[in-house]
N, C-alpha and C positions, 0 to 999 in steps of 0.2 A: 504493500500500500504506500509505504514513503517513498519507494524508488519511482512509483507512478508517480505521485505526487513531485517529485524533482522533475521528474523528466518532462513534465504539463508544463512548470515554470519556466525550465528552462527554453522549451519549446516556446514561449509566450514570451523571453526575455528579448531570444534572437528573431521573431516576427516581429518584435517592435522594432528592434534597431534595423532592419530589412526595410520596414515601411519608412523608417527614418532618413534611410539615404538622400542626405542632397549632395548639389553640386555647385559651386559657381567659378566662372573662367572668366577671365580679364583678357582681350582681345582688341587687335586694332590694327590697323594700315594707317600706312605713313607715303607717301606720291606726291613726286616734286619733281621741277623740272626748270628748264631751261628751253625758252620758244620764241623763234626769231619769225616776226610776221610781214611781210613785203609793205601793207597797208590798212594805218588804223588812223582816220580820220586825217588820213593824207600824206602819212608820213610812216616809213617804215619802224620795229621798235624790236630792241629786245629785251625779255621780260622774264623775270622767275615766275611760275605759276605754278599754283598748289595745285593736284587732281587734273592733270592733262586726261589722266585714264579712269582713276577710280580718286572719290574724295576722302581725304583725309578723316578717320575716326578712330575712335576707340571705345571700348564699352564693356558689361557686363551680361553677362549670360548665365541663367541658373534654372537650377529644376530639384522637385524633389520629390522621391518616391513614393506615391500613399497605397501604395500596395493592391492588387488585381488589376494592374497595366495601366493604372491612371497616375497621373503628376502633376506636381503643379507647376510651373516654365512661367520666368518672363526676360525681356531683354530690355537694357538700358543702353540707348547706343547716342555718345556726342559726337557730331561733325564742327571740326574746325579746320581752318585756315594756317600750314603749318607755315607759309611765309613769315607770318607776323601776330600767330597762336590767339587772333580772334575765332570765336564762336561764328557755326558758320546756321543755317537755317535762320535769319531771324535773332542772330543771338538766344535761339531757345539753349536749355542746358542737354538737353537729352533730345535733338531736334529732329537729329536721323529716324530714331524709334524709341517708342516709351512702350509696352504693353503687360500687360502680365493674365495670362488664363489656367485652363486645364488643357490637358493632351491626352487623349487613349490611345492606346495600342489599336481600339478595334474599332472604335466612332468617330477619331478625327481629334481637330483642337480647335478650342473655342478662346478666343484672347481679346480683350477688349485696351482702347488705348492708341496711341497715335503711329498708323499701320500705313502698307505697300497698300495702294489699289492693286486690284487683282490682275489690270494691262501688265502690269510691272512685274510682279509676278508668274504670270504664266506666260507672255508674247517678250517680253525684255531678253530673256534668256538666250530668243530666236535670232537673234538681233545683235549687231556691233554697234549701238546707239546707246549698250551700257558704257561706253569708252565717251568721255565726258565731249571731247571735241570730235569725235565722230558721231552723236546725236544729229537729227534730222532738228530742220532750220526752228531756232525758237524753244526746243525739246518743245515741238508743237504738240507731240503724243504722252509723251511724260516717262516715252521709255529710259529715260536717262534719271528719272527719278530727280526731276528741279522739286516736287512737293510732293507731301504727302500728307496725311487725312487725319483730323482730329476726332476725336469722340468716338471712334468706332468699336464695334462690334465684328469681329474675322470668324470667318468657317472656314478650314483647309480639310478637305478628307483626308484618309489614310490613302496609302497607292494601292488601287483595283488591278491588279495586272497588267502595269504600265500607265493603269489611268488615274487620272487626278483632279479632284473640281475643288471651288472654294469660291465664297462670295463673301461680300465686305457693305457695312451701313456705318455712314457717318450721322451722328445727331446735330440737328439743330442749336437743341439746348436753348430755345428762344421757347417760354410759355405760350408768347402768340405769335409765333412763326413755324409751325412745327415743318412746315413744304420747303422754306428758307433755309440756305445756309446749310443745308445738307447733302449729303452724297450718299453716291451708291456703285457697285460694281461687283463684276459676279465672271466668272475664267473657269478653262478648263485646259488638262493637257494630254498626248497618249503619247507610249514611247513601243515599240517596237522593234526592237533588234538596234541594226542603225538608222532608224528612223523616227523624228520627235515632230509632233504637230501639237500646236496651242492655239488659242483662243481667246479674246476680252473683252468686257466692255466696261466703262466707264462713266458715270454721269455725275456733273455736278448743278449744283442749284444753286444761285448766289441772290444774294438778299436785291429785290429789282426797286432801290429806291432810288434816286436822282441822282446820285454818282456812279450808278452803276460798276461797283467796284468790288471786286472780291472781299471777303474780309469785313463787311459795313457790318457786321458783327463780330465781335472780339472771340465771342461764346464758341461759336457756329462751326461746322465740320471743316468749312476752310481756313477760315481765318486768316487773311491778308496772302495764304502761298499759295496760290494760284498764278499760270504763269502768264494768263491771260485777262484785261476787263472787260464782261460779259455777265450779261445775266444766267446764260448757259450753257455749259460745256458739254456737248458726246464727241467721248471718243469710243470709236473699237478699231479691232484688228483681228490679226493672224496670220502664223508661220509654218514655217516648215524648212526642218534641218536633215541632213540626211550624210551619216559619218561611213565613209570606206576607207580601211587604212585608218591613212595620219593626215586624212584629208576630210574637214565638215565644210558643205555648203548647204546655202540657206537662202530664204525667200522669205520677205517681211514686208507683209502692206495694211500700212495704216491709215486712221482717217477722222480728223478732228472735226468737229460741226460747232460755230460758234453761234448764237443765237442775243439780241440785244446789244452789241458790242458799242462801247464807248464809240466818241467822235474823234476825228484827229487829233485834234489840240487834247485829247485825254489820252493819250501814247497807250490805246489801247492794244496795242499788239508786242509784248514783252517789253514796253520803251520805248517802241519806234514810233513816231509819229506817223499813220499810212494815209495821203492824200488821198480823197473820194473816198473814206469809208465815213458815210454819217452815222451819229448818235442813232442808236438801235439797230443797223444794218446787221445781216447775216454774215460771215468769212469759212471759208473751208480751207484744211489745207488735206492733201492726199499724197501719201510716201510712199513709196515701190524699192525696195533695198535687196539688191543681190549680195550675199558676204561668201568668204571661203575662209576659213583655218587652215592652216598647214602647217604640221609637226614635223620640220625637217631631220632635228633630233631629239632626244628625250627633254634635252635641256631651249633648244631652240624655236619659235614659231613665228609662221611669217605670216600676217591675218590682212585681208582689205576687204575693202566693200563698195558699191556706190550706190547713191541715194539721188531718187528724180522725186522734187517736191513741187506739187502743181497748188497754185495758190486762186482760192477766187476770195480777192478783198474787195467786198464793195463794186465800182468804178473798175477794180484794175484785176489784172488775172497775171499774177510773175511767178516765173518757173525757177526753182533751183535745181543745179547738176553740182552734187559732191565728188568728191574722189578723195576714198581715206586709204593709205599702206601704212605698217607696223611691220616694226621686227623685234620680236621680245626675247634676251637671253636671260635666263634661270641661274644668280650664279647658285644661290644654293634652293635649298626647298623653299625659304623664306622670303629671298632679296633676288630681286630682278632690276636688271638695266633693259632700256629700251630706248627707240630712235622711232617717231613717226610721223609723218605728213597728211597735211589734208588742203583740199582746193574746194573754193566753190566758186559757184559762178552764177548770174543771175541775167538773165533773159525775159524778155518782153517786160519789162522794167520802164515802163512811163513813169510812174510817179517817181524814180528818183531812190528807190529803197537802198542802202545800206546793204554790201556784202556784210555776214558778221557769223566767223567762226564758233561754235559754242563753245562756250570758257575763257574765250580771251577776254580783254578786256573793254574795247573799245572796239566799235564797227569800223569798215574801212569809209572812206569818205562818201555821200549822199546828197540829195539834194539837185542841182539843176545841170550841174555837169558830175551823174554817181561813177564811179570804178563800177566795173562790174563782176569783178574777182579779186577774190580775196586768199592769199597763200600763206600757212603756217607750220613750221618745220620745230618739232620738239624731242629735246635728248633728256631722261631723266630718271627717276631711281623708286623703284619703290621698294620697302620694307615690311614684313607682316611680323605680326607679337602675339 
C-alpha cells in the first residue's frame, strides 16, 4: 500500500513538472549596409542603410507546456534602426509583433495582439518582395511587411498534409465605430513535393471622416501604419513556387484596390503627391513578379526577380518595370555578406511621379522634367542571434 502510494506521488510530482515546461529565446537580426544610388532628388548619394534585405530586430519568444498538446506561446518582437538605434514602427517598443495565445498540437493556434495579415503570411513567402528594396513600388501589397494590424484576433491551422489556412480580425475598439478602423484577412497555402501554392486577402476599413487618413483613431486596428490615405484598402493575391534541384522559381500576382483616396495636396499615395487623383477617387495598383533562387553552393545563392507594376491613379495610369539580382555568401550558419542591385523605371508617366526604390531614402527627382529610372547598388552584412 505505501509503495503504491509513493509511486501515485511520484507519478503526480513528474506530471506537474512535465506540464511545467516553459521556454523563452532571445532572438534577433542585425542588416546593414552600404548603397550607392545614381538619383535621389537629382543628385546621386551614398548612404548607410539599415535593412537593404530584412529589418533590423530583436525579441523574445516563449511557450509553455500545459500538458495534452496545448501551450501557451507569445512573441515580443522590436524593430529598430541599427544606423542610429532608433525604434523603428512608429517608435512603438515591440512594433514588429506583440501577441500572446494558445497553440494545439491538433486544433491550431489562436493568439491575439498586434499580428502579420494573412497576405504576409501565406503569399510573402512566394515572393522576393520580402527583400526590403526589392518590394513592389510603395510595398503597395504589404508583402514587404511596411504594417501591421492592431487589436487582432489570429487563427493558423495545424498543416493538413501540406495544407494550411488561417484568418486574422483587427478591432475597432471605437464603442461607436465598430465597421471603422478595423481589418480583416483570411490565406491559405498547399505544399506538395516541390511545389508550394498560396493565397490572400486583405481588407482594411479606415475611419471615413474629412481627412480621410489612416489612423483618425488612435484605438482602431490600424492606427496611423497604413501605407496608404484611403478610406479602403483590398488587397489579395497568389503564388506559386516550384523547387528542382538548387533551383526555386516563382510566380507572384498581386492587386491592391484603393477606394476614397485623399487629394493630391494630401500625399495620399505613400508621400507622393499624384496629380489628377481627387479627394475620394478610386487607385489600383496590379504586380506580376517572376523570381528564381539558385543555390550555386551550400554556402552560396544567387536570387533575382522582376516586377511589372500597372498603376490606375485617378487621371493617370504609370507603369513600373523593376529588375532586382542578389548574390548572398553564408560565411557561417549565422553571418552573411551580400552585394545587390535593383533598377526601376517608370513609363507612361504624365504626371511627373518620382522613380523611388523601396528603402532608400529619398525619390529620384519629379515633377515637370521627372528621371524616369532610378538605380541602386548595395554591399552589406547581416548577422542573426
Amino acid at each position: 500500500m505505501k509503495k503504491t502510494l509513493m509511486v501515485a506521488a511520484l507519478t503526480g510530482v513528474f506530471a506537474t513538472a512535465a506540464h511545467a515546461q516553459s521556454s523563452v529565446t532571445l532572438y534577433g537580426l542585425i542588416d546593414e549596409g552600404l548603397t550607392y544610388t545614381n538619383n535621389q532628388g537629382g543628385h546621386s548619394n551614398w548612404q548607410e542603410t539599415s535593412g537593404s534585405i530584412n529589418g533590423s530586430r530583436w525579441g523574445l519568444r516563449g511557450s509553455e507546456d500545459l500538458g495534452g498538446g496545448l501551450k501557451a506561446i507569445f512573441t515580443l518582437e522590436n524593430g529598430f534602426t541599427i544606423n542610429n538605434g532608433q525604434l523603428g514602427q512608429s517608435s512603438r517598443i515591440f512594433g514588429r509583433q506583440a501577441f500572446v495565445g494558445l497553440s494545439s498540437n491538433q486544433f491550431g493556434a489562436v493568439t491575439l495582439g498586434r499580428q502579420y495579415d494573412s497576405v504576409v503570411d501565406y503569399v510573402a513567402p512566394l515572393s522576393m518582395a520580402w527583400d526590403t528594396q526589392f518590394a513592389h513600388p510603395f510595398d503597395n501589397d504589404n508583402l514587404n511587411n511596411s504594417f501591421r494590424l492592431d487589436n487582432t484576433i489570429k487563427y493558423t491551422s495545424v498543416n493538413y498534409a501540406g495544407f494550411q489556412f488561417g484568418g486574422l480580425y483587427g478591432f475597432s475598439n471605437n464603442a461607436d465605430g465598430f465597421d471603422t478602423d478595423r481589418s480583416y484577412s483570411f490565406g491559405a497555402s498547399y505544399t506538395y513535393g516541390g511545389l508550394k501554392a498560396a493565397a490572400g486577402y486583405l481588407q482594411l476599413n479606415n475611419n471615413p471622416d474629412s481627412t480621410l487618413n489612416f489612423g483618425a483613431s488612435s484605438s482602431g486596428s490600424i492606427a496611423g501604419d497604413g501605407s496608404f490615405v484611403a478610406a479602403r484598402q483590398r488587397t489579395f493575391g497568389g503564388g506559386l513556387n516550384y523547387t528542382f534541384g538548387p533551383a526555386t522559381v516563382g510566380f507572384v500576382y498581386t492587386q491592391t484596390n484603393l477606394s476614397g483616396v485623399g487629394g493630391a495636396g494630401t500625399d495620399p499615395i505613400h508621400g507622393l503627391a499624384v496629380a489628377g487623383l481627387a479627394e475620394g477617387d478610386s487607385a489600383r495598383f496590379q504586380n506580376f513578379e517572376g523570381n528564381i533562387r539558385y543555390a550555386l553552393t551550400p554556402a552560396l545563392s544567387l536570387n533575382g526577380s522582376y516586377v511589372y507594376t500597372r498603376g490606375n491613379l485617378g487621371e493617370i495610369s504609370p507603369n513600373w518595370n523593376q529588375v532586382n539580382l542578389q548574390a548572398d555568401y553564408f560565411l557561417s550558419r549565422r553571418t552573411d555578406v551580400y552585394v545587390q542591385g535593383e533598377y526601376q523605371h517608370i513609363s507612361s508617366n504624365s504626371a511627373g511621379l518620382a522613380p523611388w526604390i523601396n528603402g532608400l531614402s529619398t525619390p529620384s527627382n519629379g515633377g515637370a522634367d521627372p528621371a524616369q529610372s532610378q538605380v541602386a547598388v548595395t554591399i552589406g552584412m547581416r548577422h542573426r542571434f
